[in-house]
py3Dmol code that shows the C-alpha trace and the ligand (Angstrom):
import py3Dmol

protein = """\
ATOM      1  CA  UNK A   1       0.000   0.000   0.000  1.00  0.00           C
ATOM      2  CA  UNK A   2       1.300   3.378  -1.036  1.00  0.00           C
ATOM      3  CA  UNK A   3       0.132   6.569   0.186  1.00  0.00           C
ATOM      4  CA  UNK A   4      -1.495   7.732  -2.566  1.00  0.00           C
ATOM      5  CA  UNK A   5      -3.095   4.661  -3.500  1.00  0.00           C
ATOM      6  CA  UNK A   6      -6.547   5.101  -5.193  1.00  0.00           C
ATOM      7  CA  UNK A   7      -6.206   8.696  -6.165  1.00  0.00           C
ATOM      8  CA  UNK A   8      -5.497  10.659  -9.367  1.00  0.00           C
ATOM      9  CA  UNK A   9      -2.987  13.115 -10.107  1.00  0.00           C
ATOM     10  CA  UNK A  10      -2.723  16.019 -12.797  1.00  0.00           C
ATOM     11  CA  UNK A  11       0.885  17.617 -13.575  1.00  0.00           C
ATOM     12  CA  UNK A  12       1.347  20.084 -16.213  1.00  0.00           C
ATOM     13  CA  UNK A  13       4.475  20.578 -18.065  1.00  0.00           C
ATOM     14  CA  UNK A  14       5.121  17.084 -17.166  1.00  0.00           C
ATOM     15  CA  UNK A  15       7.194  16.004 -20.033  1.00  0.00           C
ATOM     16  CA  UNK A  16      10.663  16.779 -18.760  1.00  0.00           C
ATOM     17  CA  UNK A  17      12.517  18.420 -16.141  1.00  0.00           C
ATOM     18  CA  UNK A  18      11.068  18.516 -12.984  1.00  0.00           C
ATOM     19  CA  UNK A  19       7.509  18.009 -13.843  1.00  0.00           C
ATOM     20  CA  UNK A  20       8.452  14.784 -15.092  1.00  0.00           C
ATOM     21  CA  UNK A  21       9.846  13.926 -11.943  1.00  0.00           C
ATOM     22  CA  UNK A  22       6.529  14.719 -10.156  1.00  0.00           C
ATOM     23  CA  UNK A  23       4.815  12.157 -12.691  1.00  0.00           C
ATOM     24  CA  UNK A  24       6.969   9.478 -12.004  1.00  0.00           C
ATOM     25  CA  UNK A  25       6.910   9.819  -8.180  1.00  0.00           C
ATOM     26  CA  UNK A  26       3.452  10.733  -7.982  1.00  0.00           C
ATOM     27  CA  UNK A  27       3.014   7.194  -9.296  1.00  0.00           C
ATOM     28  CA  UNK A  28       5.383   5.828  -7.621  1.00  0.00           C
ATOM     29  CA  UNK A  29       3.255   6.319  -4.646  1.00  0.00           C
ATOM     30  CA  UNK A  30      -0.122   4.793  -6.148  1.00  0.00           C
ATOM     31  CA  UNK A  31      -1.862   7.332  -8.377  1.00  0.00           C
ATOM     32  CA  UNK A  32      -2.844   7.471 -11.657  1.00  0.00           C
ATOM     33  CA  UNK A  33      -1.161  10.026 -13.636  1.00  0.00           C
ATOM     34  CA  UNK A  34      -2.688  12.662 -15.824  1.00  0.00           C
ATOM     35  CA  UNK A  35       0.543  14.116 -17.916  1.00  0.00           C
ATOM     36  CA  UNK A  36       0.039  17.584 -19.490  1.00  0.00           C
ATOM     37  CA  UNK A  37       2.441  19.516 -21.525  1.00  0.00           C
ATOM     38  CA  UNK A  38       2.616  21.762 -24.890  1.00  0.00           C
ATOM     39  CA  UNK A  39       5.103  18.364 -26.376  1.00  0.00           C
ATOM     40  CA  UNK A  40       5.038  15.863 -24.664  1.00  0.00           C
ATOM     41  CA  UNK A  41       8.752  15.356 -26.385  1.00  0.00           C
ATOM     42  CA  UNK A  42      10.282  18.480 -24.824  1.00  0.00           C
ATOM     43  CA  UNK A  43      12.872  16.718 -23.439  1.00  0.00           C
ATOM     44  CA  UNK A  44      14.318  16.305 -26.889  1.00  0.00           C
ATOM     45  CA  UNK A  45      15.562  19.713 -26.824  1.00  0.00           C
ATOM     46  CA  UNK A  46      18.546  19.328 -23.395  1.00  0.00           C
ATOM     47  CA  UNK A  47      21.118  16.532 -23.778  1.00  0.00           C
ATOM     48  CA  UNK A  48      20.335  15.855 -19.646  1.00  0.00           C
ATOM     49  CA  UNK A  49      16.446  15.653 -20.559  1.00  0.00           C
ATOM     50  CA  UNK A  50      17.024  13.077 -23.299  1.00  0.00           C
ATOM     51  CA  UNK A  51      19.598  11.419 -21.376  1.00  0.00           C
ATOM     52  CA  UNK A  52      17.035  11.562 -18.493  1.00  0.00           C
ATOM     53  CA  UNK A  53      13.795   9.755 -20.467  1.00  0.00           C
ATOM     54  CA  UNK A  54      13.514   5.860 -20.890  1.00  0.00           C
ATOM     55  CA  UNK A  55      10.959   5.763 -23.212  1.00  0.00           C
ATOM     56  CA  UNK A  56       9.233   8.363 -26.232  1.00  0.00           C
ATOM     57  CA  UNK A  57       7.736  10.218 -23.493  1.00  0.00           C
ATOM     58  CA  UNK A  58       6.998  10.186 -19.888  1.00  0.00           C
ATOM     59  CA  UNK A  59       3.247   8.416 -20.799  1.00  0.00           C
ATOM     60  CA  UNK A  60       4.966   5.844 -22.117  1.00  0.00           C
ATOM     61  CA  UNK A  61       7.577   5.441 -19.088  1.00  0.00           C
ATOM     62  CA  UNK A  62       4.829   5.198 -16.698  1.00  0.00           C
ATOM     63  CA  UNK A  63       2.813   3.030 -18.508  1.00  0.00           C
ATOM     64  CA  UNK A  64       6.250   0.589 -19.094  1.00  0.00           C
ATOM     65  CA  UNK A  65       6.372   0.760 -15.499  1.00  0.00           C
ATOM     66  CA  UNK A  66       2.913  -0.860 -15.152  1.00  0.00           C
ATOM     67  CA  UNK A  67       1.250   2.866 -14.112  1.00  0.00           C
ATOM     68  CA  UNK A  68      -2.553   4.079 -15.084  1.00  0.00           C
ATOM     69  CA  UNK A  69      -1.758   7.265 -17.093  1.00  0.00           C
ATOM     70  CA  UNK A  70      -3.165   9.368 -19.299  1.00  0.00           C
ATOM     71  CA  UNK A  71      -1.281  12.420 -21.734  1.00  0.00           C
ATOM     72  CA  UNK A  72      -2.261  15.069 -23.740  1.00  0.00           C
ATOM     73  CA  UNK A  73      -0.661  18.266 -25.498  1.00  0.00           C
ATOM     74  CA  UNK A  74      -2.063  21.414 -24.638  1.00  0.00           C
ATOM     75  CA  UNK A  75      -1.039  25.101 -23.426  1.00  0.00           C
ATOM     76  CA  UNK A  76      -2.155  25.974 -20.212  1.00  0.00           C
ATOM     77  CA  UNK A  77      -3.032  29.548 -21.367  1.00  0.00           C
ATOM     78  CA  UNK A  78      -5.716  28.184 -23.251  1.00  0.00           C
ATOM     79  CA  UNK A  79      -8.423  27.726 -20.573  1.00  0.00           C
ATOM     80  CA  UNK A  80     -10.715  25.520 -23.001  1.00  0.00           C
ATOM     81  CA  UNK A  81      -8.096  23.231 -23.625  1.00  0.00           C
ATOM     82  CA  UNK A  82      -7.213  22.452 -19.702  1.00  0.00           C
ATOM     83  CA  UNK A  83     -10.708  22.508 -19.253  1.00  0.00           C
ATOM     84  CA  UNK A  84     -11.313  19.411 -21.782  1.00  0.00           C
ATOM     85  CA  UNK A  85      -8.340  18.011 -20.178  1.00  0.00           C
ATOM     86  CA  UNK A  86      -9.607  18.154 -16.649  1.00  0.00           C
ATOM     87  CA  UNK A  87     -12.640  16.199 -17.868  1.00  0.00           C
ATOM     88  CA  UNK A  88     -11.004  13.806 -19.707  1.00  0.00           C
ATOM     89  CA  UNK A  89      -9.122  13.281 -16.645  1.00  0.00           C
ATOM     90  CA  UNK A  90     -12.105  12.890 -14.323  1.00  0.00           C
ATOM     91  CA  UNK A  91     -14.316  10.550 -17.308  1.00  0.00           C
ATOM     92  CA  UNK A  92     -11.197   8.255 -17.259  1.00  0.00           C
ATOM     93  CA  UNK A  93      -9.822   8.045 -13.751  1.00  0.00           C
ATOM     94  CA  UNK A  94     -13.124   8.936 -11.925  1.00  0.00           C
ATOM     95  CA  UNK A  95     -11.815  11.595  -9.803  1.00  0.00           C
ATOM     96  CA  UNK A  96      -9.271  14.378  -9.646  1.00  0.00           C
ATOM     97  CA  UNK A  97      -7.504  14.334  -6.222  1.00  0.00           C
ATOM     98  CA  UNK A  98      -4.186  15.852  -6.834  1.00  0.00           C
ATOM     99  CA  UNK A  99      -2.915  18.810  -9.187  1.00  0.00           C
ATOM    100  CA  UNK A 100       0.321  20.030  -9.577  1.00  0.00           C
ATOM    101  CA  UNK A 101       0.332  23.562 -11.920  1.00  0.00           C
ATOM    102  CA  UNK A 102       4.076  23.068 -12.906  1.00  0.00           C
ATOM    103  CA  UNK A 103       4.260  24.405 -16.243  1.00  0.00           C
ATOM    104  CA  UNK A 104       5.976  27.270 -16.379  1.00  0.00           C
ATOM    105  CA  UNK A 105       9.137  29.096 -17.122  1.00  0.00           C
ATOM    106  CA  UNK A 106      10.455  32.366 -18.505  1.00  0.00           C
ATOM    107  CA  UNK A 107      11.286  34.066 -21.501  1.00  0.00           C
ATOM    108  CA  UNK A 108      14.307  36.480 -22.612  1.00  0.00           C
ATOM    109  CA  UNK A 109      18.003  35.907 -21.611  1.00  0.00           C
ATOM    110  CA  UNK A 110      19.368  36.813 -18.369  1.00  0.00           C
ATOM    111  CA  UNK A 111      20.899  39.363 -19.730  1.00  0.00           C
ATOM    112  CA  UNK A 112      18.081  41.554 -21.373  1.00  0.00           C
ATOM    113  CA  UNK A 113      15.426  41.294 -19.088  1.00  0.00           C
ATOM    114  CA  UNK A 114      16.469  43.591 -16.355  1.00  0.00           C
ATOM    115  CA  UNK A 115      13.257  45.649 -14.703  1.00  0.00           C
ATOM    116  CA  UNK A 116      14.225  48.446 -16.626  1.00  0.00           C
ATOM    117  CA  UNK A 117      14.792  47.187 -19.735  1.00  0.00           C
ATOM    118  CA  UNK A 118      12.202  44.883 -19.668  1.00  0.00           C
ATOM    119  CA  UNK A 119      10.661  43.825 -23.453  1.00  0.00           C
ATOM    120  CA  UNK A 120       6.548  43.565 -23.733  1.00  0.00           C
ATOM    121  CA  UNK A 121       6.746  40.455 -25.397  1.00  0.00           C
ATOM    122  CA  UNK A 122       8.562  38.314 -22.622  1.00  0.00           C
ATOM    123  CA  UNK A 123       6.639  40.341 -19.637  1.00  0.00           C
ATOM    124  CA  UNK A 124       3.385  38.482 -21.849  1.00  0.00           C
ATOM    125  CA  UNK A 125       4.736  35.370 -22.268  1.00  0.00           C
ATOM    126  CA  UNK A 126       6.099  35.068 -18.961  1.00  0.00           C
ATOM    127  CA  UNK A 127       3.000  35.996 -17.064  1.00  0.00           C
ATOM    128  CA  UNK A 128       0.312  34.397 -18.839  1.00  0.00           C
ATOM    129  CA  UNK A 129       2.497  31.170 -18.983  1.00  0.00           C
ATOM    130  CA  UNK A 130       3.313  30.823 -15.086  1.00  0.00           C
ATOM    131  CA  UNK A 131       0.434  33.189 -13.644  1.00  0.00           C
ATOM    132  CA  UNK A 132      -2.666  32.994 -16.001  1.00  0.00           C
ATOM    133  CA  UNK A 133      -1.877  29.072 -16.858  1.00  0.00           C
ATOM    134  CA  UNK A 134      -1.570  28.334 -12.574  1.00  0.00           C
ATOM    135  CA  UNK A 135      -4.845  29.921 -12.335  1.00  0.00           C
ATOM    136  CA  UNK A 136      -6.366  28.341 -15.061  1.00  0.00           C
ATOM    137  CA  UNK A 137      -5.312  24.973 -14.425  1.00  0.00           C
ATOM    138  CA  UNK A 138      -6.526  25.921 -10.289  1.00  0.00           C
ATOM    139  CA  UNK A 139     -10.179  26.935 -12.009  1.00  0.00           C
ATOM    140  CA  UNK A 140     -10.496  23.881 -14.454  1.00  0.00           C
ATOM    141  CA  UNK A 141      -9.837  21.446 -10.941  1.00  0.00           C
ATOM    142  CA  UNK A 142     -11.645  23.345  -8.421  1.00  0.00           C
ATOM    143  CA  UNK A 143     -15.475  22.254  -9.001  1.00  0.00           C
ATOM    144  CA  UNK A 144     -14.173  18.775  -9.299  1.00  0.00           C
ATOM    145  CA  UNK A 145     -12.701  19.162  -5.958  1.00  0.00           C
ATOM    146  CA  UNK A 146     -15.483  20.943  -4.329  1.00  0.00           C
ATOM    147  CA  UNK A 147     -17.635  17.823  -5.578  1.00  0.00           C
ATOM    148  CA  UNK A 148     -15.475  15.539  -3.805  1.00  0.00           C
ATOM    149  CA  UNK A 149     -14.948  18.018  -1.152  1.00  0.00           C
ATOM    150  CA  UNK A 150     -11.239  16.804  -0.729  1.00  0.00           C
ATOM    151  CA  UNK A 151      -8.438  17.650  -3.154  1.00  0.00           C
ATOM    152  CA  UNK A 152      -4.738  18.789  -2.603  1.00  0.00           C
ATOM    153  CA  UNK A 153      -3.361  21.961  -5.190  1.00  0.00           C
ATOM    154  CA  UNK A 154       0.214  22.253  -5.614  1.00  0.00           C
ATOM    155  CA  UNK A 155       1.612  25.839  -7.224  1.00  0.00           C
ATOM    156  CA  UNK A 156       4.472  26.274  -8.115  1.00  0.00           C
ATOM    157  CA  UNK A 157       6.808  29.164  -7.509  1.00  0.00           C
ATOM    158  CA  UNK A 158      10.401  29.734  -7.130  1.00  0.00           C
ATOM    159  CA  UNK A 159      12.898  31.470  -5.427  1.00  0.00           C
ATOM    160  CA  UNK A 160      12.879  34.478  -7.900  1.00  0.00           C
ATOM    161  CA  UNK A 161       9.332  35.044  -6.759  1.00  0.00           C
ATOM    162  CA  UNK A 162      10.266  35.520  -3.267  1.00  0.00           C
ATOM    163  CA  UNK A 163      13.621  37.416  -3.567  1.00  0.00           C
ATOM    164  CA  UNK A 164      15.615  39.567  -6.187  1.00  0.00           C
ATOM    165  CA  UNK A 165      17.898  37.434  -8.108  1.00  0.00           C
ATOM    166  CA  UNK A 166      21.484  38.991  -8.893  1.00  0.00           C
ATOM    167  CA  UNK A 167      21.621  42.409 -10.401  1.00  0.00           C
ATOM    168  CA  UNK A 168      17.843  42.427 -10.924  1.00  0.00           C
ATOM    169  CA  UNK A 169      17.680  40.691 -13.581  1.00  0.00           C
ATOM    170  CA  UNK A 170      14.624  38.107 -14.824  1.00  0.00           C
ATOM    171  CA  UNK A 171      12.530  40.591 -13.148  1.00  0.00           C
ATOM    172  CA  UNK A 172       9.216  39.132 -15.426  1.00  0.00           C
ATOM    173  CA  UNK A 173       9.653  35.748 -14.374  1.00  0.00           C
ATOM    174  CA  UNK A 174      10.265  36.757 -10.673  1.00  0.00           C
ATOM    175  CA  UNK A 175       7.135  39.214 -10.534  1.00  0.00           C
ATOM    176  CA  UNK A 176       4.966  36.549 -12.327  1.00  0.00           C
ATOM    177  CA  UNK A 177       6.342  33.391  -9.701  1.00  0.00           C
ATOM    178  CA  UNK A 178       5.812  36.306  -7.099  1.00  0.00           C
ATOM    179  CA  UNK A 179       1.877  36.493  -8.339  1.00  0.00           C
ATOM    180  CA  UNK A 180       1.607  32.888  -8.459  1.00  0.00           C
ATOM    181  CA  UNK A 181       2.668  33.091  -4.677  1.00  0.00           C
ATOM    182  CA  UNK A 182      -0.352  35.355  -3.566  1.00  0.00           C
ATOM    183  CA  UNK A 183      -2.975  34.198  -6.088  1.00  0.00           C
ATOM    184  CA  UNK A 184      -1.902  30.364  -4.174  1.00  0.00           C
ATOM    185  CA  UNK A 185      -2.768  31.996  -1.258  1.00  0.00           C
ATOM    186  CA  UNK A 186      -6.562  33.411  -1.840  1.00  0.00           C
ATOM    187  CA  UNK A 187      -7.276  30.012  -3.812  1.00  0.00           C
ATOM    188  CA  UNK A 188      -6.190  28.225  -0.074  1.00  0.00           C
ATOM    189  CA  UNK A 189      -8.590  30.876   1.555  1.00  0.00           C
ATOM    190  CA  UNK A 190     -11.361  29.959  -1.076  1.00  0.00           C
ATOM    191  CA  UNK A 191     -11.275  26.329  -0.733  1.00  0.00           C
ATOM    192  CA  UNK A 192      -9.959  25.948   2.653  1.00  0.00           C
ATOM    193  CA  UNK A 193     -14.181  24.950   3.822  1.00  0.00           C
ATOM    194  CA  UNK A 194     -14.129  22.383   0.918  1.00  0.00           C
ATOM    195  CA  UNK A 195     -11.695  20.800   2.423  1.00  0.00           C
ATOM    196  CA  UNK A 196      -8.761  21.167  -0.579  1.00  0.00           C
ATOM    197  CA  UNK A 197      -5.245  22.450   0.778  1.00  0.00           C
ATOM    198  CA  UNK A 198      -3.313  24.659  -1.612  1.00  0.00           C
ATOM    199  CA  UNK A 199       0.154  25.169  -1.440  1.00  0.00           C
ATOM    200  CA  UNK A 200       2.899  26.148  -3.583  1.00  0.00           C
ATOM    201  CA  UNK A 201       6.537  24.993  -3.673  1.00  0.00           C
ATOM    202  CA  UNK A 202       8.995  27.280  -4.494  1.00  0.00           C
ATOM    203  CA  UNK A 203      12.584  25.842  -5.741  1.00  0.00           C
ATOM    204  CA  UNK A 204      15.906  27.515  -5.975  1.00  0.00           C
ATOM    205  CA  UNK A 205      18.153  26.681  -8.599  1.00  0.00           C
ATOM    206  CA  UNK A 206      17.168  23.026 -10.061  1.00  0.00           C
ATOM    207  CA  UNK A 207      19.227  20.872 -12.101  1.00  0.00           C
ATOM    208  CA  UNK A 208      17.621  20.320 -15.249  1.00  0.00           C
ATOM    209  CA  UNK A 209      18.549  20.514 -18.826  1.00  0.00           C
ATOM    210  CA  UNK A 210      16.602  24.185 -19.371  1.00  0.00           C
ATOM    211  CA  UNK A 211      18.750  25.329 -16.009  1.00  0.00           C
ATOM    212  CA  UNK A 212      21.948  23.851 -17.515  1.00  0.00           C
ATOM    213  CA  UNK A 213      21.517  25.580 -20.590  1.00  0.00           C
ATOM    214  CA  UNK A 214      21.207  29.114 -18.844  1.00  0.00           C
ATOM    215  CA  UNK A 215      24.258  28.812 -16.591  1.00  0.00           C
ATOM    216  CA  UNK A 216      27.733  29.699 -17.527  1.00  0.00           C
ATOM    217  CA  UNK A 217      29.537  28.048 -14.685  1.00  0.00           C
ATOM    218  CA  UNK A 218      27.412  25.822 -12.508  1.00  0.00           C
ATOM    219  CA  UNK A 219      30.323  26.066  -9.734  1.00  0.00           C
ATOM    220  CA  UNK A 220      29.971  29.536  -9.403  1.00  0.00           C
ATOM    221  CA  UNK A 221      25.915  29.228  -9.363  1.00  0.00           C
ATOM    222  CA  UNK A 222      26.455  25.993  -6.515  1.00  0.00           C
ATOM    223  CA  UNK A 223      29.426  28.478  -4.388  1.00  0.00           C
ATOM    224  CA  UNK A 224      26.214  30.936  -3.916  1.00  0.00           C
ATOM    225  CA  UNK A 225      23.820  28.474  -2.405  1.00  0.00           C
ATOM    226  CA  UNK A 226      24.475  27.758   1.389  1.00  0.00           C
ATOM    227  CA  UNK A 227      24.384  23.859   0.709  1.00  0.00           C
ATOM    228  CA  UNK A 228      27.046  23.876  -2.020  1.00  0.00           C
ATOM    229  CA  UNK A 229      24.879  22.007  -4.533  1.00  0.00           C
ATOM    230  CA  UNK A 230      22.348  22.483  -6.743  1.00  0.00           C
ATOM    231  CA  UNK A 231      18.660  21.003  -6.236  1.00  0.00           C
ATOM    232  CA  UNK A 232      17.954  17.708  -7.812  1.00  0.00           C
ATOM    233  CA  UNK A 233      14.635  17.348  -9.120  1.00  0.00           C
ATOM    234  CA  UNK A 234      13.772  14.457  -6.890  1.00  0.00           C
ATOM    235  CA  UNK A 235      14.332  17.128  -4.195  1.00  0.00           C
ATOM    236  CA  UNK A 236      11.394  18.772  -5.432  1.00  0.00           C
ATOM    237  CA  UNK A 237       8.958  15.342  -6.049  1.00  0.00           C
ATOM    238  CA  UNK A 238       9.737  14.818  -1.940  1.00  0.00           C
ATOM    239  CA  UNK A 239       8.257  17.918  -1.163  1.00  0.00           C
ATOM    240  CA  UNK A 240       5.002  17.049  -3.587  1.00  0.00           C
ATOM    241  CA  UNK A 241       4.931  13.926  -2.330  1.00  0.00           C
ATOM    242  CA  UNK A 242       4.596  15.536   1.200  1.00  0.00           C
ATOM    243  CA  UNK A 243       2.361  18.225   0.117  1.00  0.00           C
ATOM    244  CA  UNK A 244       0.310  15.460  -2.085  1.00  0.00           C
ATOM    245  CA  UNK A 245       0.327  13.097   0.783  1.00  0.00           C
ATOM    246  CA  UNK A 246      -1.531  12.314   4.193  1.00  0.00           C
ATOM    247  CA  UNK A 247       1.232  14.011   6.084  1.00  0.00           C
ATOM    248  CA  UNK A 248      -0.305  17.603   5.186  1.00  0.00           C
ATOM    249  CA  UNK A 249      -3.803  17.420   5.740  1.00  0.00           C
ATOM    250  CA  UNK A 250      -3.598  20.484   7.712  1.00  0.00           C
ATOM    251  CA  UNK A 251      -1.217  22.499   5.863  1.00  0.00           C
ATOM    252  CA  UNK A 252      -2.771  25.271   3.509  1.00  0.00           C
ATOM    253  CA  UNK A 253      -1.463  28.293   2.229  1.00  0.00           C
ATOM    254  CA  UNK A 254       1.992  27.860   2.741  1.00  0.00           C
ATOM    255  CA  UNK A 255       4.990  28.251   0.759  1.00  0.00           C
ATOM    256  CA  UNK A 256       7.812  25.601   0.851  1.00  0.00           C
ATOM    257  CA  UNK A 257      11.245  26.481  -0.379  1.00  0.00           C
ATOM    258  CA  UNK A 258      13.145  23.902  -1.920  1.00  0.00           C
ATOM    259  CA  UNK A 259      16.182  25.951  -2.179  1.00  0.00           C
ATOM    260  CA  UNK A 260      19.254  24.727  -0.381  1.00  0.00           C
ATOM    261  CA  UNK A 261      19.016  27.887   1.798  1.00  0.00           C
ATOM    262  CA  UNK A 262      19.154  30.474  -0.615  1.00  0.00           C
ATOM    263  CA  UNK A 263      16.432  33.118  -0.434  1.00  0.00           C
ATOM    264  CA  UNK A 264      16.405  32.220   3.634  1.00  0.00           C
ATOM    265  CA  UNK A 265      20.077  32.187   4.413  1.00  0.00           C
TER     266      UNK A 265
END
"""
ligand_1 = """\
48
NDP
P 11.232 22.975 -18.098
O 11.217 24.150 -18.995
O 12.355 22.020 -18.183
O 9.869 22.128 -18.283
C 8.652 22.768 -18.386
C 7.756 21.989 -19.323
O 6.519 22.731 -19.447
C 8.329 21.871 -20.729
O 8.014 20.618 -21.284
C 7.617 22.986 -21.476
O 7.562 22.771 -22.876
C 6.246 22.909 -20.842
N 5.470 24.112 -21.072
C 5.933 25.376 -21.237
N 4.919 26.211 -21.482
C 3.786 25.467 -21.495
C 2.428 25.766 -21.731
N 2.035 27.015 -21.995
N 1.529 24.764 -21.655
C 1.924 23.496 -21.394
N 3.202 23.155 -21.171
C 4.128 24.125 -21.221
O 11.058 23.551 -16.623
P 11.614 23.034 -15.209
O 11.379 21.598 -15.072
O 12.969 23.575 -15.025
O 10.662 23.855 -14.221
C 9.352 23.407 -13.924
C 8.657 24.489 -13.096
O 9.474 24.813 -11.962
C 8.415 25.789 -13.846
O 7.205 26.380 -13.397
C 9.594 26.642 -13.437
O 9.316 28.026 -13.542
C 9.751 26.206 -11.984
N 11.076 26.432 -11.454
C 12.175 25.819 -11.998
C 13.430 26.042 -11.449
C 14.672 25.384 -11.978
O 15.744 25.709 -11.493
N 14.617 24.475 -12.910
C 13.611 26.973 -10.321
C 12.394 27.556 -9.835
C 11.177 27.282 -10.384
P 8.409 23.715 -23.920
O 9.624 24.221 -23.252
O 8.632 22.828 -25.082
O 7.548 24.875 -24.220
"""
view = py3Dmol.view(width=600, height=400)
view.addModel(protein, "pdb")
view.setStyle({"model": 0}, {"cartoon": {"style": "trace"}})
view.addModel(ligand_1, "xyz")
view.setStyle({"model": 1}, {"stick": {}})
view.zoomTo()
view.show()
């Protein structure tokens, strides 16, 4: 018996990095897996992602592995489209008991995306991707939820949303994570008396192929966290798996770093 045993799970941008991660462990402890992501063979596009993936895509991994799970394409700024999902989701499975509202991401290089500098067409993406596609994902679940009047919602931030990152810089991304922080936050208050937690996780630097592509010198990126390494994303999936599990009935609202120290220390 497995914690999660019974239950369904939704992750979006689940085809690589660390949303892949949450699939696997999410079914790893019992659920059926709902996998949603704009290609669900993203990780073709980082050496560590392909090196990373067993199978054409994370679907097929889990279903390899003897897992119930479901995938579709879709953008989560399209609110029809996660909406169709959701139901397909809830016609196949039966119920929708866990969602994690992972994809996300920014836009722009480093370098050109200071506050002050900031282009209109990465501001755009970079909002409605992490803030409007979070909230539309959280909309598309909710009545489910409030049906079954249990349900656990899983954000997800990151440390740029809670403090400045170096020189200001990324300063879309960070407002938009920041956003996703305080919308998390009335959606607990909302749905607190249904009996559905809602917490986000917010990681620090992560060690995925997008991540490696964007850093120069991962030693000097690791010599600026206080634990000397960068996150894995399995530490992330431990947190979920917490957040997901029977351990945090009574934790709503909250925001978990997953950040070796860095936006605390
Ligand atoms: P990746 O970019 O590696 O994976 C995200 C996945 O989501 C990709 O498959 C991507 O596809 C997909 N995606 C992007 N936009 C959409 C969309 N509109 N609709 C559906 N799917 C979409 O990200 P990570 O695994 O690194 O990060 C996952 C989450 O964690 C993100 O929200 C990110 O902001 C957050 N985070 C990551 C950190 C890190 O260090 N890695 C640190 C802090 C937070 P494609 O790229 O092909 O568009």
């Amino acid at each position: 018996m497995t914690t999660l045993d019974g239950e369904t799970a939704l992750v979006t941008g689940g085809a690589r990095g660390i949303g892949r991660r949450y699939a696997l462990r999410l079914a790893e402890e019992g659920a059926s897996v709902a996998v949603a992501d704009i290609d669900l063979r993203s990780y073709e596009a980082y050496e560590t992602e392909r090196s990373r993936a067993t199978d054409d895509t994370v679907v097929e991994e889990l279903k390899s592995e003897g897992h119930e799970v479901i995938g579709a394409e879709l953008d989560v700024t399209d609110p029809d489209a996660v909406d169709g999902f959701v139901d397909e989701v809830v016609e196949t499975f039966g119920s929708l008991d866990v969602v994690v509202a992972n994809a996300g991401g920014g836009d722009g290089p480093m370098a050109d995306t200071h506050a002050s500098t900031l282009a209109p067409e990465y501001l755009r993406a970079t909002v409605e991707r992490n803030l409007y596609g979070t909230v539309y994902t959280c909309v598309a679940s909710a009545p489910r939820m409030k049906a079954q009047e249990s349900g656990r919602i899983i954000t997800v931030a990151s440390q740029a949303g809670r403090t400045v990152l170096d020189g200001g810089t990324y300063a879309h991304y960070g407002a938009a994570k920041a956003a996703v922080i305080m919308y998390t936050k009335y959606l607990a208050a909302d749905l607190a008396p249904h009996g559905i937690t809602v917490n986000a996780i917010a990681p620090g630097y992560i060690d995925t192929g997008k991540l490696r592509s964007n850093v120069d010198e991962r030693s000097a990126v690791e010599a600026g966290i206080p634990m000397g390494r960068l996150g894995q994303p399995e530490d992330c999936a431990d947190v979920v798996a917490f957040l997901a599990g029977p351990g945090a009935g009574y934790v709503t609202g909250a925001v978990v770093p997953v950040d070796g120290g860095s936006a605390e220390l």
